[in-house]
C-alpha positions as CSV (number, residue, x, y, z in Angstrom):
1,X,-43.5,95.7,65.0
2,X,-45.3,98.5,67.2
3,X,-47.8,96.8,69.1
4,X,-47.0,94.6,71.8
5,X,-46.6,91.2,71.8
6,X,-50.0,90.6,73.3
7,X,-51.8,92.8,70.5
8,X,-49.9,91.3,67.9
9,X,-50.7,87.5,68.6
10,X,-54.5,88.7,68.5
11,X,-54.0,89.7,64.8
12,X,-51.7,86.3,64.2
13,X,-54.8,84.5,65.4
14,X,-57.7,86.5,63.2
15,X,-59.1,85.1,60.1
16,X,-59.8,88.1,57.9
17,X,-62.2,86.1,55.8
18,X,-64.4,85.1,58.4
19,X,-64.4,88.5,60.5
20,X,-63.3,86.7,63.6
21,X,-60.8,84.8,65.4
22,X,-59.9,81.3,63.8
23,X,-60.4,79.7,67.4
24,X,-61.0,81.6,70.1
25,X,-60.4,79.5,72.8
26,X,-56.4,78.7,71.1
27,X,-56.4,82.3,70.9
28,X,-57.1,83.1,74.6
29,X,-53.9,81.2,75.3
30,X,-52.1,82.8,72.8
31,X,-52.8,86.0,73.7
32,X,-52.0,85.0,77.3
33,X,-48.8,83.4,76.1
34,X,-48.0,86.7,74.4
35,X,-48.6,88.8,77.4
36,X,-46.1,86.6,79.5
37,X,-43.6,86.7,76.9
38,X,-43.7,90.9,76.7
39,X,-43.7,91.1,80.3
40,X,-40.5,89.2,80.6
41,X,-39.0,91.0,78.1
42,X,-39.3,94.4,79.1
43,X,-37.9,93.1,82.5
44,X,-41.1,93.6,84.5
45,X,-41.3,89.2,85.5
46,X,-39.1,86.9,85.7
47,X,-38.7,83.3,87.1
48,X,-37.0,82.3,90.7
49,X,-34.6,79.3,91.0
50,X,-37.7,76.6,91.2
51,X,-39.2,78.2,88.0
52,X,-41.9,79.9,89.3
53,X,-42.6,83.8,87.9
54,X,-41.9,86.4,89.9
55,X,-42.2,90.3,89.5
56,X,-39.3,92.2,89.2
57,X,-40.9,95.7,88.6
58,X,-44.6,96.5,89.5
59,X,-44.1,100.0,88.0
60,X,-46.5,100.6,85.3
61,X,-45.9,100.0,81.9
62,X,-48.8,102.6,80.3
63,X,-50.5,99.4,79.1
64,X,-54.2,98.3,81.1
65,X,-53.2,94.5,79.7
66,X,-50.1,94.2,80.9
67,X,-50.6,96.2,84.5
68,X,-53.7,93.7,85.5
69,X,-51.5,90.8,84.4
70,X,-48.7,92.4,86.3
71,X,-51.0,92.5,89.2
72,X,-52.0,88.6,89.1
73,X,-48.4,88.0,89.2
74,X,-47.5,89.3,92.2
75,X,-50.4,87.5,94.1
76,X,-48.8,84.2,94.5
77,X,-45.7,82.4,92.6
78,X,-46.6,80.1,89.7
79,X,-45.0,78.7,87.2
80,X,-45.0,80.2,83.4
81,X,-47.5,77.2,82.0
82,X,-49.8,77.7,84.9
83,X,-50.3,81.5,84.5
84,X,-50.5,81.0,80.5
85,X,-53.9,78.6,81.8
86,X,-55.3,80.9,84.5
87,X,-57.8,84.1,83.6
88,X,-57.1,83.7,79.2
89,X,-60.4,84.5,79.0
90,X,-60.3,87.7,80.5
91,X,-56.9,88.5,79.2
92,X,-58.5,88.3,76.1
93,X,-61.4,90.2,76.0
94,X,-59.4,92.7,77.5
95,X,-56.5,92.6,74.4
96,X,-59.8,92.9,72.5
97,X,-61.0,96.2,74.3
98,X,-57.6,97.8,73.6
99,X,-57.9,97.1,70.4
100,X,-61.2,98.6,70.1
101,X,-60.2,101.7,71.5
102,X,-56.8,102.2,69.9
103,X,-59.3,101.9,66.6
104,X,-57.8,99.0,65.1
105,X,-60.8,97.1,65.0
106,X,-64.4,97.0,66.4
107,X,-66.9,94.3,67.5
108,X,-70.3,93.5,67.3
109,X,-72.2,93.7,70.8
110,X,-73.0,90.3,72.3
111,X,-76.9,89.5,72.6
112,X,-77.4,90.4,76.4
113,X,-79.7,87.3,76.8
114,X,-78.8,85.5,73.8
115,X,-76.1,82.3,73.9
116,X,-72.1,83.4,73.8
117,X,-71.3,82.0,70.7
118,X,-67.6,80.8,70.2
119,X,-67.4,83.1,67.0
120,X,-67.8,87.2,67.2
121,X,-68.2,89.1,64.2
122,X,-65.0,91.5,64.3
123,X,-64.2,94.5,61.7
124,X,-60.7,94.9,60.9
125,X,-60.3,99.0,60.3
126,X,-57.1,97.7,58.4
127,X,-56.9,94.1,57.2
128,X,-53.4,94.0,55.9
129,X,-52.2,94.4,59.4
130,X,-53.1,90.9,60.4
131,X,-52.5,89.8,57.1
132,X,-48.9,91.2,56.7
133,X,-48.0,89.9,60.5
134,X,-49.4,86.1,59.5
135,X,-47.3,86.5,56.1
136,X,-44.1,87.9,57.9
137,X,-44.6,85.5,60.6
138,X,-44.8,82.5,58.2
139,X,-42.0,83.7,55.9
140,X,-39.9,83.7,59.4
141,X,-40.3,79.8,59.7
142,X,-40.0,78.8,56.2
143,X,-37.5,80.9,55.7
144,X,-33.6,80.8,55.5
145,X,-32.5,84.0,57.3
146,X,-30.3,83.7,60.3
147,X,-32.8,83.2,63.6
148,X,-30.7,85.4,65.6
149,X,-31.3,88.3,63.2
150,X,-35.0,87.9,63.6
151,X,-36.6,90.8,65.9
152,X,-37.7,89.4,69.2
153,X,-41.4,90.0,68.7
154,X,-41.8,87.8,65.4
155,X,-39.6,85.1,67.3
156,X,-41.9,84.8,69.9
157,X,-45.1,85.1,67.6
158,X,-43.4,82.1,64.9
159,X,-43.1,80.3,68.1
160,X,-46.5,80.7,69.2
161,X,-48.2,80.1,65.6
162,X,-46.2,76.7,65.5
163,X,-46.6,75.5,69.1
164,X,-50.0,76.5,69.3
165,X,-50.7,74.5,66.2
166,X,-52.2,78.1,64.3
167,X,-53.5,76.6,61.2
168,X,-54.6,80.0,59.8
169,X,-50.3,80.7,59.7
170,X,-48.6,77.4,60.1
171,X,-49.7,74.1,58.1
172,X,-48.8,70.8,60.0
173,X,-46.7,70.2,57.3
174,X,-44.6,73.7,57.8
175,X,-44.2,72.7,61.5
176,X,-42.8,69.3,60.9
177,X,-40.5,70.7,57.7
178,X,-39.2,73.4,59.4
179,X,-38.8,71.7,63.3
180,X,-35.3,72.7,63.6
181,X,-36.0,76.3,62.9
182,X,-38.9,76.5,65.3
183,X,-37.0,75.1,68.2
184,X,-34.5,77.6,67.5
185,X,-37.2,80.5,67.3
186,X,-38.6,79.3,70.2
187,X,-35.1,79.7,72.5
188,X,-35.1,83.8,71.5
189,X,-37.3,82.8,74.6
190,X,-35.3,81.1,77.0
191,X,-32.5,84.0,77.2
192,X,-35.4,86.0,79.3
193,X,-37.4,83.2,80.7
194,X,-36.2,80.1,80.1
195,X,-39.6,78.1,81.9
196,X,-41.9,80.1,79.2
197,X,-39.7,79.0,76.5
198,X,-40.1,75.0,77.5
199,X,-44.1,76.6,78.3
200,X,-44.9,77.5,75.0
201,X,-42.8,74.5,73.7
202,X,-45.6,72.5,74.8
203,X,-48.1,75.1,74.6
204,X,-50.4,72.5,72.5
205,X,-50.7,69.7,75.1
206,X,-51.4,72.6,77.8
207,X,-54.5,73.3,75.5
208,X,-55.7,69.9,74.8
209,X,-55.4,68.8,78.7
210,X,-56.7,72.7,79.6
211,X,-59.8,72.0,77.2
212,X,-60.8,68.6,77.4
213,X,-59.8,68.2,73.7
214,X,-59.5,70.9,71.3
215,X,-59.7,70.4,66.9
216,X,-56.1,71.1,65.0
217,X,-53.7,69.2,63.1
């Protein structure tokens, strides 16, 4: 996979038959998630002894997402679950402007005195991407290849769809079939950060007590 983590769990979370994101208050932690997860890969955060994330190079990585969130990091230490909660919103419509510009997709303006609606009409330039991503991703969990094999990315993203109860890729019934596997998916995680890994293990409760309630089986 190309993009980074943060791009990529945008496209896991966009419903190409509908034009827009499946849910796009799940996808703002996602996509927040995601960001985390590529920043601790590449080395740039990582957690102290008490759990809390910490910046470990503020040099810039060439990407606008990842250098603000880099910057939020170093303003005060937090734990992994509470910077997946803090600024998704903005996170996201910033993944989205990225993704405008690099051409992947574009979006239709918002009414600039009508109500923000919870669905924007989005036109994939290519489809198949987010289709081929959700079908890879999928495969990944219901799968039998070794989990170790499995690139880092589409561990991280499996473990995302599942814990963050993506319909649009997971079914309820994949995640309780295949529970061993995405526990095992989900601990590619814990090798760099092993707080975001128990974060985004319970990334669904930190949705439903961040949102007062939130639809998905």
């Amino acid at each position: 996979m190309s993009r980074g983590l943060h791009l990529a769990a945008y496209l896991l979370a966009f419903d190409t038959r509908a034009h827009a994101l499946q849910d796009r208050t799940r996808a703002g932690f996602l996509v927040r998630a995601a960001a985390l997860a590529e920043l601790a890969h590449r080395g740039a955060a990582a957690e102290d002894g008490a759990a809390r994330v910490q910046v470990v190079s503020a040099a810039p990585t060439g990407d606008r997402v990842l250098d603000a969130l880099l910057a939020e990091l170093a303003e005060r230490p937090r734990t992994w679950k509470s910077w997946i909660k803090r600024s998704r919103d903005d996170t996201l419509e910033a993944v989205e402007e990225q993704l405008t510009v690099l051409g992947v997709m574009t979006m239709a303006d918002r009414a600039p005195y009508g109500p923000v609606t919870p669905h924007r009409a989005v036109a994939m330039s290519d489809p198949r991407e987010a289709l081929d991503l959700q079908l890879r991703v999928a495969e990944l969990v219901r799968g039998s290849a070794p989990v170790a094999r499995a690139p880092f990315a589409d561990a991280v993203l499996a473990a995302l769809a599942a814990h963050g109860h993506l319909r649009l890729v997971l079914s309820r019934h994949d995640r309780k079939a295949h529970a061993g596997r995405i526990t095992a998916l989900t601990d590619r995680l814990a090798d760099p950060a092993p707080g975001l890994a128990r974060a985004v293990s319970g990334l669904n409760l930190t949705m439903v007590a961040g949102q007062g309630g939130m639809g998905g089986g």
